[in-house]
Structures are given as C-alpha cells and as structure tokens.
C-alpha positions in Angstrom: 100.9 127.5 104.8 96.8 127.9 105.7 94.9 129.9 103.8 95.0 132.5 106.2 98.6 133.0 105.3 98.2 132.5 101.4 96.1 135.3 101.7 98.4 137.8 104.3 101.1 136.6 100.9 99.0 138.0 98.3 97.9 141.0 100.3 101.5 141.9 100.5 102.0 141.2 97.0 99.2 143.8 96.3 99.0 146.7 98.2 97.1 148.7 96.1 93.8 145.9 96.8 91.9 145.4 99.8 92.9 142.8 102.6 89.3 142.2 101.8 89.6 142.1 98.9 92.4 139.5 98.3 90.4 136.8 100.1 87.1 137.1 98.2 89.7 136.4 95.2 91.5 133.5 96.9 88.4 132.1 97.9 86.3 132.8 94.3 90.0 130.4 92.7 89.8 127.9 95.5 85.5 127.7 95.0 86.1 127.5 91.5 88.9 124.7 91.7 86.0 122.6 93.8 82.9 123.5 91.7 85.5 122.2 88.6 86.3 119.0 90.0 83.0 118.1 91.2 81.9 118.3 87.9 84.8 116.1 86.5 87.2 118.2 84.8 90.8 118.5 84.9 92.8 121.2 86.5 96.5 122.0 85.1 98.3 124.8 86.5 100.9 125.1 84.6 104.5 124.8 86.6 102.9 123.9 89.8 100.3 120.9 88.6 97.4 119.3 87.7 94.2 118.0 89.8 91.7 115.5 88.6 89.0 112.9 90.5 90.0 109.5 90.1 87.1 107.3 91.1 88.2 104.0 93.3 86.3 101.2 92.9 84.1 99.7 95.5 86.0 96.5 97.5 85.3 94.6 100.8 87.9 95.9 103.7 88.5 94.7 107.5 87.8 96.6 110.4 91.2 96.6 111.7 89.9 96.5 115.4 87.5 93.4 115.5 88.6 92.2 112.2 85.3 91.7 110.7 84.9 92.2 106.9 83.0 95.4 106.1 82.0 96.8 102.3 83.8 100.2 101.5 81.6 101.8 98.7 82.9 103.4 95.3 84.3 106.8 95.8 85.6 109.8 93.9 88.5 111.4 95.1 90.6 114.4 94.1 94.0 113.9 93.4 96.9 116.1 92.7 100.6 115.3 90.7 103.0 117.5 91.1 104.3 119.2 87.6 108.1 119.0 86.3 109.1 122.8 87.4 107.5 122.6 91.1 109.4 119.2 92.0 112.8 120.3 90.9 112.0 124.0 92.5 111.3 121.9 95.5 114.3 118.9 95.2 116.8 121.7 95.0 116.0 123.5 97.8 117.4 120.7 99.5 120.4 119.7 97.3 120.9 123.8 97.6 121.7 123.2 101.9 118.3 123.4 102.7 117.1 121.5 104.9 113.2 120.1 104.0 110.5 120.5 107.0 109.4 117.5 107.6 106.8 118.2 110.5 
C-alpha cells in the first residue's frame, strides 16, 4: 500500500471529510511520527507496534567491488518491531488459506 492508497482508505472510511482533508491528517500523523523520532522518542501504537532509533556504531567496511577497506560512520536509524496482535493478524491469514504476497 503507498500512501496514496492509505489515504483513498481513510477517505472511504470518512465520507463526511474532505479528500483534502484526509491527507493533511495522514500527512500531520506521518510528520509527526518523523519529527518524534528525530528527536529520540519511542513510538508504540498499540496492536500494530512500536518505532524507535537505534544508533549503530561506527566500524571499518569493504567496498565489495575493489575490496578496499572504507570507514562507515555512526548512524541513527529507525526501526520498527512488529506488536503481538499485528503478527498473528498477519500469520493467520496464511494458516486461514491465504496465500502471503511475496512480491
């Protein structure tokens, strides 16, 4: 799903607010989201998951074409676990006959 199509979902979820509307919401939770993480926190949403930064360390890696040694700097990086309610929605889709898309 893009976010075109998350907000088309709401939209017809809500038909009594603006097209419009619904993506100036969709976009204020997903700017809000970034300006959290930037700033550190922790994001828990609950039945779906949580997002946090984890910051990985700086470490020397290989160029995997001429195989010389190069530095790869400290980073921070979001990162997203799945909660409990979303994985087994998700796992028995599957065990229901569904079969997962895996393109």
């Amino acid at each position: 799903m893009t976010k075109s199509g998350l907000i088309e979902k709401v939209a017809e979820q809500t038909p009594h607010i603006s097209k419009k509307d619904t993506e100036v919401v969709v976009n204020t939770i997903f700017d809000s989201m970034t300006e959290a993480l930037k700033t550190g926190e922790r994001i828990e949403i609950r039945g779906f998951g949580s997002f946090q930064v984890k910051i990985r360390e700086a470490r020397e890696g290989r160029n995997p074409k001429t195989g010389e040694e190069v530095h790869i700097p400290a980073k921070r990086t979001p990162f997203f676990k799945v909660g409990k309610e979303l994985k087994e929605m998700v796992d028995s889709s599957v065990s229901d006959g569904g079969s997962p898309d895996l393109s």
